[in-house]
C-alpha positions in Angstrom: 0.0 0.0 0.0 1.2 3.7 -0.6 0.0 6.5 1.7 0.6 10.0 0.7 0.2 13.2 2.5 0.1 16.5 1.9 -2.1 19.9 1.5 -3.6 20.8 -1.9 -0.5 20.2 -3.8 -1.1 16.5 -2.9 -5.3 16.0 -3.3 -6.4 18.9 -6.0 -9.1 19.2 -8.5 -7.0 18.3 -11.2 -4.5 15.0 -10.7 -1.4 15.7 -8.8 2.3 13.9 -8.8 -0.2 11.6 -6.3 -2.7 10.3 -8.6 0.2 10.0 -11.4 2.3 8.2 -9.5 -0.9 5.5 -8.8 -0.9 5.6 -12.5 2.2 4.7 -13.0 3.1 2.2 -10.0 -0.3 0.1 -10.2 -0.1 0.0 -6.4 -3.5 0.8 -4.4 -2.9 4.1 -2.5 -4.6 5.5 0.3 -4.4 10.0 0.0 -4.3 11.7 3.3 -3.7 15.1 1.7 -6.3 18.0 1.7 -6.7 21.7 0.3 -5.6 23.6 3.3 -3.8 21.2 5.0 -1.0 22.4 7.6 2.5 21.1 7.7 1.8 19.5 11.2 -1.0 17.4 9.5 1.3 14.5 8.0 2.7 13.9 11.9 -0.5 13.7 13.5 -2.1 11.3 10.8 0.7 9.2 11.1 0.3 9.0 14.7 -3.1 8.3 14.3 -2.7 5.4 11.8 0.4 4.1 13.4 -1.1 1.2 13.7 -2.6 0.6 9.8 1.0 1.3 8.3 3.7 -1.5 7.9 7.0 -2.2 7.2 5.5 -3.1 3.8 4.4 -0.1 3.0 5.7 3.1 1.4 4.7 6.4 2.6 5.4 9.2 0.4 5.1 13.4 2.3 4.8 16.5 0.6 5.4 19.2 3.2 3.4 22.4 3.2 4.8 25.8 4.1 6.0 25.7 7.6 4.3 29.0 8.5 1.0 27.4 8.2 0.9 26.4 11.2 -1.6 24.7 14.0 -2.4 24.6 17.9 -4.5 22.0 19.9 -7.5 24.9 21.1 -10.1 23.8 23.7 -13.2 25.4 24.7 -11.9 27.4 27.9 -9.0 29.1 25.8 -11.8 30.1 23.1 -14.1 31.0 25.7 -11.7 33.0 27.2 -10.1 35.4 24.4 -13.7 35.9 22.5 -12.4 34.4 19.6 -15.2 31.7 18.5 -16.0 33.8 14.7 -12.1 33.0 13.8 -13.3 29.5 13.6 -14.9 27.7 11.1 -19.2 28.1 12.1 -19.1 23.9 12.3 -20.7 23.9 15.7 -16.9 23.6 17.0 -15.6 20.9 14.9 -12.2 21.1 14.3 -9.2 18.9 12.7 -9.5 15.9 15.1 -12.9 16.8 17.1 -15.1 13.9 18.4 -17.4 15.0 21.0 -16.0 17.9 22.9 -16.8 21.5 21.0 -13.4 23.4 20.3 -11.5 20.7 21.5 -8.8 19.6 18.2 -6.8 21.1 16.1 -6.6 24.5 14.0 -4.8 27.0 12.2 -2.8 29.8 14.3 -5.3 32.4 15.5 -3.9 35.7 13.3 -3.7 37.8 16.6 -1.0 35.4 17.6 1.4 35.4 14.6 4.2 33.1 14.5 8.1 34.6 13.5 9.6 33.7 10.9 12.2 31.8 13.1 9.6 29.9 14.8 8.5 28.8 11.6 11.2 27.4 10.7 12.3 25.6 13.5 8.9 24.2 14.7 8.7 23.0 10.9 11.8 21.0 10.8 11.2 19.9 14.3 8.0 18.4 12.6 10.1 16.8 9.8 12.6 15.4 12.4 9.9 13.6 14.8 7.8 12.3 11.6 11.1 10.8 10.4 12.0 9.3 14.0 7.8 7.9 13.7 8.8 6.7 10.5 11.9 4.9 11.6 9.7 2.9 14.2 7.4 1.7 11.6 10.2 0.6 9.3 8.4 1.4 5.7 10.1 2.7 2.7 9.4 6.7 2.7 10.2 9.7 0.5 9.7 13.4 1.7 9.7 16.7 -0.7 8.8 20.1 -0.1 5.8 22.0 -1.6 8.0 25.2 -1.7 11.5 26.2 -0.1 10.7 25.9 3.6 13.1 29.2 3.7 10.7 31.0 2.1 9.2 33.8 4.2 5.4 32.5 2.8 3.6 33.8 5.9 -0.2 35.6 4.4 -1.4 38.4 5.6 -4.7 38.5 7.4 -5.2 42.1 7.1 -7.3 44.4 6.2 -8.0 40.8 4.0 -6.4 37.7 3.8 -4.0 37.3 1.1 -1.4 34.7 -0.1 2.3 35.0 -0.3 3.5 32.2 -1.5 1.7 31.9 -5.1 3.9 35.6 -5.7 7.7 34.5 -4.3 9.9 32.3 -7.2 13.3 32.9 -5.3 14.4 33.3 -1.9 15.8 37.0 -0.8 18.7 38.2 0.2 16.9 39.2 3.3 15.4 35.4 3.8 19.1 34.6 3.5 19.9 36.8 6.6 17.5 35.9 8.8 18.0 32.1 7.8 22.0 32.0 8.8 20.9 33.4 12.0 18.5 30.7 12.5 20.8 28.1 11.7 23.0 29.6 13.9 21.2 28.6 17.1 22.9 25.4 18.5 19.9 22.9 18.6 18.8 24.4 15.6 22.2 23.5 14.0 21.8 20.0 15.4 18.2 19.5 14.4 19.3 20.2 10.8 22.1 17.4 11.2 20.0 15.2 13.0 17.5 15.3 9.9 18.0 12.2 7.1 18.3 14.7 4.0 18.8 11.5 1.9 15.1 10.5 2.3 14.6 14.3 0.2 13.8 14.8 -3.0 16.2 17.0 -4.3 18.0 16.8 -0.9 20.6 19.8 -0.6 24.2 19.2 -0.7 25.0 21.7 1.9 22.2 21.6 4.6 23.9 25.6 5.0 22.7 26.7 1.6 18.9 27.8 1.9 18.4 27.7 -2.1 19.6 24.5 -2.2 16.0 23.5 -0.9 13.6 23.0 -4.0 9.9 22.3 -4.1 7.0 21.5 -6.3 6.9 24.9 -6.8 10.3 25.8 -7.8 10.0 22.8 -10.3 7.2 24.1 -11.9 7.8 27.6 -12.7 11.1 26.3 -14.0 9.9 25.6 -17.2 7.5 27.9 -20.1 6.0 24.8 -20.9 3.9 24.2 -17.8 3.2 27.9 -17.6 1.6 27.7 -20.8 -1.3 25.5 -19.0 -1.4 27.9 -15.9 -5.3 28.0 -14.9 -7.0 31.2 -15.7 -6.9 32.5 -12.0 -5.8 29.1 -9.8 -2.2 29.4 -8.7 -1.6 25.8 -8.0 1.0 23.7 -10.8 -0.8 22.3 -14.2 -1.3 18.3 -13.8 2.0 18.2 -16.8 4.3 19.5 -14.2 2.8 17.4 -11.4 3.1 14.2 -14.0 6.9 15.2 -15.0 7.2 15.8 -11.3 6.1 11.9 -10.2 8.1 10.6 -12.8 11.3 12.1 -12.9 11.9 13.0 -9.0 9.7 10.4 -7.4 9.9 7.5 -10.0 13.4 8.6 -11.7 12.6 8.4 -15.1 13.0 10.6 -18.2 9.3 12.5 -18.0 9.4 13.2 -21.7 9.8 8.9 -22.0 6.0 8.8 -19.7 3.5 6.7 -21.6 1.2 9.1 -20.1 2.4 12.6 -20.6 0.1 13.2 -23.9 -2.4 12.0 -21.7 -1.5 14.7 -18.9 -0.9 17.4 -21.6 -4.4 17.2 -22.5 -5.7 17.2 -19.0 -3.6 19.9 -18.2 -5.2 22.0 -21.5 -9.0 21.1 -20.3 -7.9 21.8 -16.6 -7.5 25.8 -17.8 -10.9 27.2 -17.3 -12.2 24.4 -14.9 -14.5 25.9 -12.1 -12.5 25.8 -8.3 -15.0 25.4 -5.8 -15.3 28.3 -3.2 -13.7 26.7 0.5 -17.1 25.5 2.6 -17.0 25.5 6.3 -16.5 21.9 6.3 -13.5 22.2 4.2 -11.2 24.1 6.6 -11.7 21.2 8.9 -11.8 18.5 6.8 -10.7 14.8 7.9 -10.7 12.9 5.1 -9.5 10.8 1.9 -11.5 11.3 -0.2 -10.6 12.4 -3.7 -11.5 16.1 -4.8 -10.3 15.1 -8.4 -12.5 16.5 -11.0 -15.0 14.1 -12.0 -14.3 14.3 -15.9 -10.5 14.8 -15.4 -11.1 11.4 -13.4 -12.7 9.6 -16.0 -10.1 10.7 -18.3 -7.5 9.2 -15.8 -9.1 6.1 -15.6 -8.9 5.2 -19.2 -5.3 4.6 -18.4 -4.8 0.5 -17.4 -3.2 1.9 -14.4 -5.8 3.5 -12.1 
């Protein structure tokens, strides 16, 4: 069994380096991923399917930006700062609720922004303890990034909400700055050593160099030829540079030798002007694998012998 996880650069409308990897393997594969996903979400489903995963199994991770970031909330904190219209109106569902209202698992609450060191650290901290989790279990695994983790991606939340990280193709001299004094602090130095970089995808060759740290991203604006299927107003990468993405960094083949990349070319060219559902108030707490794979593009996928 393969289990992948990831935000919405890992489950979108249109078939990701996921679903073209299933394609191409012809291995049943279970997708934890979700639009909106935070980078602590691959740790905590781990943790709470520790027991479903074996040695036998591969586990592949795309990381999210480490600034989007979560905290376990309960009902007294909420309660007690006024704060109950930040979250979703699902009768206090959050990621992880049962019974207890307000009691899971959420995004950072806006009036308690995280730095940009925290960010960093608390993301590779993540990385580190999923890979010790990992370890335990003894299955094959594979970890990428969605986007340099150095990247300062955090959005702003006011006077709206806006994205950062659809806007940002490099990292900044500045990002460089405050990075070196990061890595400067002693555990953080350690932390970074302590990591198994080989497990990477595009692993850096000097842990010290910050744009030595590619993502999904950086991959796909690389090339004009992806751009050329950018969606009319969706940011997220064309399903071609997700499929040249499964094959050549995940699978290690040539991606212009894929039996399948007329296939995601064409996808890619219907995919321009397909309709992106608005965000629900179930979505931003969403537990689930199910596919949000656009029905037709789906059909189209399953012509293929492979999924």
């Amino acid at each position: 069994m393969i289990y992948v996880f990831g935000c919405s650069m890992t489950n979108w409308y249109w078939p990701t380096w996921a679903d073209w990897l299933q394609v191409y393997t012809n291995q049943p594969m279970i997708n934890l991923a979700f639009k909106g996903y935070c980078h602590s979400h691959p740790y905590w489903q781990l943790m709470e399917n520790r027991n479903k995963i074996t040695k036998d199994d591969q586990v592949h991770i795309m990381w999210t930006h480490p600034f989007r970031q979560t905290f376990w909330y309960d009902q007294e904190w909420v309660e007690k700062y006024q704060c109950h219209n930040f979250f979703p109106q699902t009768d206090g569902k959050l990621w992880f609720t049962e019974d207890t209202p307000f009691l899971g698992m959420y995004r950072v609450h806006p009036d308690h922004d995280i730095s940009f060191t925290h960010g960093i650290i608390s993301g590779f901290e993540t990385i580190h303890n999923t890979q010790l989790l990992l370890d335990t279990i003894g299955c094959d695994y594979t970890m990428a990034f969605v986007q340099n983790p150095w990247i300062d991606a955090r959005p702003t939340y006011k006077p709206s909400f806006t994205t950062k990280w659809d806007k940002i193709d490099y990292v900044s001299d500045l990002e460089i700055e405050k990075s070196a004094q990061t890595m400067s602090l002693r555990p953080v130095t350690q932390l970074l050593k302590n990591i198994k970089w080989n497990k990477f995808i595009d692993q850096p060759n000097s842990i010290s160099n910050i744009e030595q740290y590619p993502g999904m991203w950086e991959y796909y604006v690389s090339k004009k030829e992806y751009i050329l299927y950018k969606h009319d107003y969706d940011q997220h990468p064309c399903s071609l540079a997700h499929h040249d993405y499964a094959v050549e960094k995940v699978l290690g083949m040539n991606p212009k030798n894929g039996k399948h990349r007329d296939l995601a070319k064409q996808i890619s060219y219907d995919a321009i002007s397909l309709p992106i559902p608005e965000f629900t108030q179930n979505d931003y707490v969403a537990d689930t694998n199910d596919s949000i794979l656009n029905s037709k593009l789906k059909e189209m996928l399953s012509r293929t012998e492979n999924f």
